[in-house]
Structure formats: C-alpha cells, structure tokens
N, C-alpha and C positions, 0 to 999 in steps of 0.2 A: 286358256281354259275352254273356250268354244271351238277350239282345233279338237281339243280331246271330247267332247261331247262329242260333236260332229261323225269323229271316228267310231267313237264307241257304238251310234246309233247304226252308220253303215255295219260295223259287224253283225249289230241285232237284225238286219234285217238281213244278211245272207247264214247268220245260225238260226233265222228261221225256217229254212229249209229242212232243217232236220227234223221236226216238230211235223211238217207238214208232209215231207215222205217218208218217215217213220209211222204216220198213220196210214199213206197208201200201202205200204208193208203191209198193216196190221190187217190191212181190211184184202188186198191179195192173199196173202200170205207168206209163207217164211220165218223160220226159227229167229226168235228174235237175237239170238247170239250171233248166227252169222251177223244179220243188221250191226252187229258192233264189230267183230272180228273183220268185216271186209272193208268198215269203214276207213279202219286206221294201216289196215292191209295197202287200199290204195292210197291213203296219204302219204305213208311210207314212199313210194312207188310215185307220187306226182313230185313230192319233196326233192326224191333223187335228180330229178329231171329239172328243178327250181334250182336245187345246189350249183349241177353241173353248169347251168348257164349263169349263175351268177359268178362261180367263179372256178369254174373245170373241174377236173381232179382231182385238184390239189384242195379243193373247199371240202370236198369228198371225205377227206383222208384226214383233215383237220378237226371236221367236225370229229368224225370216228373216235379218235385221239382222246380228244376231249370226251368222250363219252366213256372211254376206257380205262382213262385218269380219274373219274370220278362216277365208277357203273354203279355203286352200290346208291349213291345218291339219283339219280338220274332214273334206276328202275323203283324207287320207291315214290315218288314224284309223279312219275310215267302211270304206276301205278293206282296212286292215289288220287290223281286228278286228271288222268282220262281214262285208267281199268277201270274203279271202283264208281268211278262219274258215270259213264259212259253204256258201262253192265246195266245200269239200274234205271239208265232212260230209256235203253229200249227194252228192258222186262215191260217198264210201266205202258210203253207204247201198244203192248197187247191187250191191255186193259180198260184204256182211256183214250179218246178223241184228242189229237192237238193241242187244239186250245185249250183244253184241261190241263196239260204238260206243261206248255208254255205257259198259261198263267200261273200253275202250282211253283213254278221253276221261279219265277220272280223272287220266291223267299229270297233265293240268295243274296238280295240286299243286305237282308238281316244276319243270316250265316255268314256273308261275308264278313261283316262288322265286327260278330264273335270270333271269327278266325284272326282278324285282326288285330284282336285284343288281346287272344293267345301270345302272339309275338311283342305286347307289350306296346300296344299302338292306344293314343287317347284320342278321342272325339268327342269338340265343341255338342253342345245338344242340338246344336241346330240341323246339325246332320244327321241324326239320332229324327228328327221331327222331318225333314227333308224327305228322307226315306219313308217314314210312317206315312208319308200323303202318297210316295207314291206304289207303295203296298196297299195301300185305299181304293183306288185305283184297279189297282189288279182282282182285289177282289169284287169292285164292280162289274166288271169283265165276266167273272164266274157266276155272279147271279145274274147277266143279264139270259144266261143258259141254264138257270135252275128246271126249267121245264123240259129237261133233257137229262139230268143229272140222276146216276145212276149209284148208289151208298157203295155196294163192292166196287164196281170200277174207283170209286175216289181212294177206298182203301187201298187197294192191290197198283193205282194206278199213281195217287199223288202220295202217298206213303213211300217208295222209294224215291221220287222226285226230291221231294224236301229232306229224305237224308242225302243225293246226290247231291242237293246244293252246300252241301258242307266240304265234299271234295273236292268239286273245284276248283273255290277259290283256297282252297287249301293246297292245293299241288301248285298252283300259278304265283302263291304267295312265297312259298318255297323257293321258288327260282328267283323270285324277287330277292329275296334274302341272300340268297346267294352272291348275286350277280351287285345289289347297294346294301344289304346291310350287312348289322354284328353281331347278329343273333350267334352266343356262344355255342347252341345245339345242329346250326347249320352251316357246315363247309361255303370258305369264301372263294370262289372262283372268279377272279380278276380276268379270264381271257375274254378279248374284246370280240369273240365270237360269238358271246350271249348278248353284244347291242344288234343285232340280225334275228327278226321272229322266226323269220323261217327253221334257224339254226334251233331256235330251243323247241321248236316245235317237233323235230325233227329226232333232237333230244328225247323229249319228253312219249315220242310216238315209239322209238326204239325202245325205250325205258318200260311199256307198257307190254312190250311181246309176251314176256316167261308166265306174266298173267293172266292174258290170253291163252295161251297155250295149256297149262295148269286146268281154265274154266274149259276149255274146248275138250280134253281129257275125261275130265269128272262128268260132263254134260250129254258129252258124244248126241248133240244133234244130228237131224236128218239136213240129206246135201243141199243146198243153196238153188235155188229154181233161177233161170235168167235173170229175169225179172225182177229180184232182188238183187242181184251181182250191180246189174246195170244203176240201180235204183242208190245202189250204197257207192257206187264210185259217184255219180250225181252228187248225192251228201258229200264225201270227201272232200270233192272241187270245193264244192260252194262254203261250206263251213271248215274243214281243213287247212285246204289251201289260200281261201281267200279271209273268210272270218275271221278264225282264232290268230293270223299274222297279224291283222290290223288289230285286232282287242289287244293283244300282245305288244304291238305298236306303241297303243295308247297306254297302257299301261307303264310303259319304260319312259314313256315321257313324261310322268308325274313326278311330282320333286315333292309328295308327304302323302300323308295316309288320307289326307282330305281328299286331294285329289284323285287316289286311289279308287276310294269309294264311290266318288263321282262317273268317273268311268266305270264300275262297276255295277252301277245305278241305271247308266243308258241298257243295259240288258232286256230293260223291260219293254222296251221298245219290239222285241219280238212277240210279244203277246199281239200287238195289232198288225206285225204283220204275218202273225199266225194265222189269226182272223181271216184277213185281207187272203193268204194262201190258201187256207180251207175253202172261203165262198168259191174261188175260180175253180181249183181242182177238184173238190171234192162235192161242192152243191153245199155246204153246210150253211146253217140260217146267217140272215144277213145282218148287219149292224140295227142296236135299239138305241134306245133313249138311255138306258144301262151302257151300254158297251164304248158309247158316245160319251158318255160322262167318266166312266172309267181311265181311256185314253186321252182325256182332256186333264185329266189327275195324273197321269202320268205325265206327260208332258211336260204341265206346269212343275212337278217337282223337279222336272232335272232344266228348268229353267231358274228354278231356286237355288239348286246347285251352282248353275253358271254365276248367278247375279252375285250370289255369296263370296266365291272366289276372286271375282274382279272385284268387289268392294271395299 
C-alpha cells in the first residue's frame, strides 16, 4: 500500500504541471482549446514513440487492433475522461489562478467515491472520514488565499472543475471495469495489452480525437501562438507521458475499491505542488499558517489511508 501511495503522490506532482502552465497560458495568452487539443495531440505523438521502443511495430499495430475491436468503447471513455475532463480544465484555466484549479480539483476524492458507487462498489466509513480530513485540507489551502479571491473567477473557474472531477475518474474507472471487472453495461476486454499504462493511455487518447475535432469545428478558434504549442507539448511530457502512466500504474495494482480510492486520494498532493509551481514561476504569494495546516491535513489523511490498509 505504501508502493501505491508513493506512486500516486509522484504522479500529483508531475500533473501538477498542468495547473501551473495552464495558468502561464492564461496569463500569455492563447485559446484555451488549443491548450487541450495540442496537449493530447502531442501525447499521441510522444506515445507513438513510447510504443515503438517498447516493443516496434508490432506493439503499434496491436495496440490499433485493439482499439478497433472495441472503437466504440474506447471513444466514449477517451471522451468522457480526457474530452469532457480535460475541455473544462482548461476553459476554467482562463478564469482562475492554479491553485484555485488544483485545490477546486481535489473534489474528486469525493466524485471519485460516487462514481464508484455507480458500479456498485461499498466503502467502510472510514474512508468516507479519511477523505473528508483531507478535503479539510484542501479547503484550507483556498482560504489561505481569500484575499485574492475573486466570486466570478470561482464561478466560471471552479464550477467546471468540480463537474470535470466527475469525468475523470469516470472514464479511468471504465477501463478498470473492463480490464478486472463484471460490470454487465461494460465490455470485458481480457487482452493483456491493458496491463501497460502506456497502452490504455494511448487508448483512451485516440478515443478522445472525434471529440476534439467536433469541439475544434463548432469553436473554430484563433491559430495557436508558439508559445503555447511549446508550453502544451511541456504539459504532455510531464503529465501525459509521465503522470497519468504512473497514476494508471497505481491504479492496476489495487486489488478493491479501498485501494482504489486511496490512490485516487494522493491526487491531492497536487495542490502543494501547485503552490510550490506558482511561487517559482509565476511570483504568486508564499506559503501561511493556512496553507501549512491545509497540507499537513492532507498528508495526514493519506497517511490514514496507508495505516488503515496495512492494519
């Protein structure tokens, strides 16, 4: 269990990246749809290049396969938890400072939980109280910044946030189902292709095109400046290629929905190294006596998590 914490917390801290050049975006400038359309553009594109060295061609042609035996699952998934995720974090990114993002984002402890519950998953209260300490937390983090705090930017900014946190773990939980459970509404896919993040990553990035494409249509933004091209293949690496494998990782090695959660708990760990991004890059105010005790509630709860699980 402290392998998957561990994991989970590395990934928060390289999908905090996106949080903290998603606000450089906002504040250069740039249509925030490229911001999502180039991200998963070069994911695609760094994937390709992950496949072929893990395993040539032929991993190439396998994955495709698989994606083609099961398109219609694969672009609704794709869609659902990185189109519909991923549109809504960076609208909000034009609205909202980082760390506003990244702590609004933490709900998804709790959306996780209800998504969970959708496929018919129980939770002890203790993890039900586990989370609530470290949603405590996160909301300490946002009033350590109430003298900043701006009522439209929360609406326009943490309003699609917290419905994004329901897609997420709803397209990730999807594959999950696929891949170990019996959920009678979700296709079981036994190919040992889906123990490889890359591969459903890879998956679920293809999956996401028609959606993109459709929003880039109806939207027809203005062209993409350097500076943002550069700035979203940046995002890709870091949270694409590196992140979302390992949370993906971590995720495949849980053996029930406790565990599940757990790792889906360390997420919140992005909020301090939102923070921690914001102060270097951006100058934004430094840690308080708030922000300190916010992070020390976080912490502690996914130390409650671990002690629970080994006990």
């Amino acid at each position: 269990m402290i392998r998957l914490i561990l994991l989970g917390i590395l990934s928060g801290a390289f999908f905090s990246t996106t949080f903290v050049f998603n606000d450089l975006m906002s504040v250069s400038g740039g249509h925030w749809l490229w911001s999502a359309i180039l991200r998963y553009f070069f994911v695609i594109v760094f994937l390709v290049l992950v496949l072929f060295l893990q395993g040539g061609i032929k991993r190439i042609i396998d994955v495709s396969k698989l994606f083609m035996e099961n398109y219609l699952f694969w672009i609704i998934t794709g869609t659902i938890g990185y189109g519909f995720f991923y549109a809504l974090l960076c609208f909000s990114a034009d609205y909202s400072p980082g760390w506003v993002i990244a702590a609004t984002w933490q709900f998804t402890m709790f959306s996780g939980l209800f998504v969970f519950m959708l496929f018919g998953k129980k939770f002890p209260k203790k993890i039900w109280i586990f989370s609530f300490i470290i949603f405590v937390g996160v909301c300490l983090v946002n009033l350590s910044h109430m003298d900043s705090f701006d009522l439209k930017a929360f609406i326009l900014g943490a309003v699609p946030v917290l419905i994004a946190s329901f897609f997420y773990p709803m397209g990730n939980q999807l594959v999950w189902e696929a891949k170990n459970g019996n959920h009678k509404n979700v296709p079981q896919i036994t190919s040992k292709l889906l123990s490889n993040a890359f591969n459903k990553v890879f998956l679920m990035s293809i999956g996401s095109i028609p959606f993109w494409l459709i929003l880039l249509a109806i939207i027809n933004p203005p062209s993409p400046s350097n500076s943002q091209i550069i700035t979203t293949a940046l995002i890709a690496f870091f949270s694409g290629i590196l992140a979302t494998p390992i949370f993906l990782y971590a995720r495949n090695l849980a053996k029930d929905s406790n565990e599940i959660a757990a790792v889906d708990s360390t997420q919140a760990s992005e909020v301090g190294f939102s923070l921690l991004g914001g102060m270097i890059f951006l100058g934004n105010a430094s840690l308080n006596i708030f922000s300190i005790g916010g992070i020390f509630l976080i912490i502690a709860g996914l130390l409650l998590f671990t002690k629970y699980q080994n006990s």
